[in-house]
N, C-alpha and C positions, 0 to 999 in steps of 0.2 A: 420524513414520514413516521417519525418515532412515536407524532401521537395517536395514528391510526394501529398501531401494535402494543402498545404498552399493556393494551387489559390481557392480552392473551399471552402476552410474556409474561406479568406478573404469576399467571394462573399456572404456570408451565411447574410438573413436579418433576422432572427429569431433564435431562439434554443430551440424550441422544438425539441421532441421525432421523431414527423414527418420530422423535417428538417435533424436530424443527424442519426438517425435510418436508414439508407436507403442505397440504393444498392452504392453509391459512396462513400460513406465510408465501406463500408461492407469486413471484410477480410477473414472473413469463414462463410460457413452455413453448417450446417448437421440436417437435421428433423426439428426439432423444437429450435434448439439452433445457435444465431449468432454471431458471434465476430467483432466488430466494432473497426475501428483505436482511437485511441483519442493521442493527443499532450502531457500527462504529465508527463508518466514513460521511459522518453528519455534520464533524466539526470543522472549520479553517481555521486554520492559525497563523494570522496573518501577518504576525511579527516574525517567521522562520527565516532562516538565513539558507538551512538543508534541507528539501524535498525529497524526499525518498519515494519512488513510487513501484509499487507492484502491478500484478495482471490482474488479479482478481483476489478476495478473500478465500482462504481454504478450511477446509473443516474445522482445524484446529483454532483459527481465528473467529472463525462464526459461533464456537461451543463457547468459548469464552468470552464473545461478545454476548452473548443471549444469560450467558450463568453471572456476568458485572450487571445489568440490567434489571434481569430481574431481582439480585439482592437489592438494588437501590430502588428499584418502587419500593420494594415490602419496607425499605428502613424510610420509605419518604424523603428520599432526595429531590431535589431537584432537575427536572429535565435536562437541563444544559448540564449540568455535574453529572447526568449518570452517560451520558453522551460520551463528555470529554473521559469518561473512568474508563468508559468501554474501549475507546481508541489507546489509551496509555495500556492499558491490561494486554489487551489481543496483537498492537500490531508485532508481524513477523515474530511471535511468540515460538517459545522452544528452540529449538539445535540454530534454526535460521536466522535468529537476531544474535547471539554467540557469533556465528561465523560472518554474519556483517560487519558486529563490531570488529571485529579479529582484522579485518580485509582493509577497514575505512584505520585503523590505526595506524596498520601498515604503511600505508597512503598518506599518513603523518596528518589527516585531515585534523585530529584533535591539535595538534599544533597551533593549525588555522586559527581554532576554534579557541583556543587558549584553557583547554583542559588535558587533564591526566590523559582521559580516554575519552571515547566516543561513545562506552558505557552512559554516561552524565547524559545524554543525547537523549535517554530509554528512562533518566530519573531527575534530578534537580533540576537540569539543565534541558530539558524539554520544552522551554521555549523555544529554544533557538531552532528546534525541528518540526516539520511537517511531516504527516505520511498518510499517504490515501494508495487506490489500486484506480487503472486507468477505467476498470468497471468495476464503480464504487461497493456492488453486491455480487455477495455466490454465487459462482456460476458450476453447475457441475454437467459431467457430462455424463452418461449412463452412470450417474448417482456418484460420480468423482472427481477430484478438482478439477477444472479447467485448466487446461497449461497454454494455452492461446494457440494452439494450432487444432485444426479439425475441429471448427472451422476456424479460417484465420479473421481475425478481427476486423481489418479493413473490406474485407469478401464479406460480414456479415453483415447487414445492415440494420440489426436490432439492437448487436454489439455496437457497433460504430455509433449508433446515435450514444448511447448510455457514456461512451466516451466523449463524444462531443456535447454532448448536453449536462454533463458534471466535469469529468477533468479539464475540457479546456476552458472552464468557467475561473476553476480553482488553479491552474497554470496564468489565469489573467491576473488572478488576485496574490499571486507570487511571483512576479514575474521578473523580479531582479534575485530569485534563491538559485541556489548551487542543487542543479536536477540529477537526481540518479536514478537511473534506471535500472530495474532488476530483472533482467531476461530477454532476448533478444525482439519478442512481441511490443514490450513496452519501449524498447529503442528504435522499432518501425514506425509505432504512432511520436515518439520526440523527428525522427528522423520527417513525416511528413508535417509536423508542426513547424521545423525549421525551415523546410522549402516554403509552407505557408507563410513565411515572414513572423511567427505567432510566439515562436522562441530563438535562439542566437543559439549556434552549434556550441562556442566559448560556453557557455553554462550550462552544455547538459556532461555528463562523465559517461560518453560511451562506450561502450567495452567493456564495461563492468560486469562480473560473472552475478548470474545468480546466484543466492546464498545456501539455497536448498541442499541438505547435503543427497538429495538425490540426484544433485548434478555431480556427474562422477567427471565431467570436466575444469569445474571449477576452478581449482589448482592450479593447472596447469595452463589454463586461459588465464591467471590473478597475473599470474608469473610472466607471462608472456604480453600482455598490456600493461605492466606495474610501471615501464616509466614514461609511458605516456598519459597515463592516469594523474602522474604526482605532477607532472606537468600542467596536463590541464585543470586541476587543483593550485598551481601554484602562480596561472598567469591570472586565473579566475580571482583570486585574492590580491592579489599585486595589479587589479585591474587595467590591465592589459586588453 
């Protein structure tokens, strides 16, 4: 949808909530909850070996999706290059891509992978990774992230299409990478993708904490899943 949005993102002189919150970008409302366009989960990359997938874009992802974009109209980039900037820029941006990598090294997946760290994943080595959210656009709820409850995703059915009609598209077009899932929402929709026969339990990494550090459990669920996590990393690679 990036070419129905670019004249108005170009034009944009701010990024605040106020500027991009708002009826021109707005792609659904119902009561209290609205779904906003943003520029980043446009791309597939369809050489990934790692799929990372979140619940939805959050503020912090969508400001920096909107502020890569709009520099690259003004410099005249190219659509597809300002696409792919917006996804390297934004994803899991801030404290939360720190504490994934921190999590996935633990997990020795960089081993796997045959780098230092899992760092490389977020820079040179960006191919070998995918990352999209199971509702590829902002969703907020009285004006604040969605965290996939209230309402629950599979109960919504506005939510559920947006999930079935981009991620399991994008889950087809990966369909032999190593799935991680970030928060227990995102492990219901892998969880009913498995019983659809759509994915194979082996390749998804459940259990995985959210990276948020406003999960004040995280820690202590890493610790408490960590060796069946290296496990299903280690039979996932030793294909098994």
């Amino acid at each position: 949808m990036f070419d129905n949005y670019c004249e108005p993102i170009k034009k944009l002189k701010s990024f605040h909530k106020e500027d991009i919150l708002v009826e021109k970008f707005e792609l659904y409302h119902q009561g209290n909850m609205r779904i906003y366009y943003a520029p980043h989960n446009e791309i597939i990359n369809r050489q990934a070996k790692i799929f990372i997938v979140g619940i939805t874009p959050g503020w912090t992802q969508t400001s920096i999706a909107y502020k890569t974009a709009h520099n690259g109209l003004l410099d005249g980039m190219d659509f597809h290059q300002i696409k792919m900037q917006c996804k390297k820029n934004s994803r899991f941006a801030g404290s939360m891509r720190k504490n994934l990598i921190e999590m996935l090294d633990e997990l020795q997946l960089n081993k796997k992978l045959h780098l230092e760290s899992c760092d490389a994943l977020f820079k040179d080595k960006d191919y070998l990774l995918h990352t999209t959210s199971i509702i590829p656009y902002p969703v907020f709820i009285n004006n604040k992230n969605y965290t996939g409850s209230s309402p629950k995703i599979m109960e919504n059915e506005v939510l559920y299409d947006y999930v079935k009609r981009y991620f399991y598209e994008e889950a087809n077009v990966l369909s032999d990478a190593l799935f991680i899932p970030l928060g227990k929402a995102v492990e219901e929709i892998l969880n009913q993708m498995i019983e659809e026969k759509l994915l194979r339990k082996e390749q998804c990494l459940l259990g995985f904490p959210h990276p948020s550090g406003a999960n004040g459990h995280r820690k202590k669920q890493f610790q408490a899943n960590k060796e069946e996590l290296m496990n299903l990393i280690d039979c996932f690679f030793s294909g098994v």
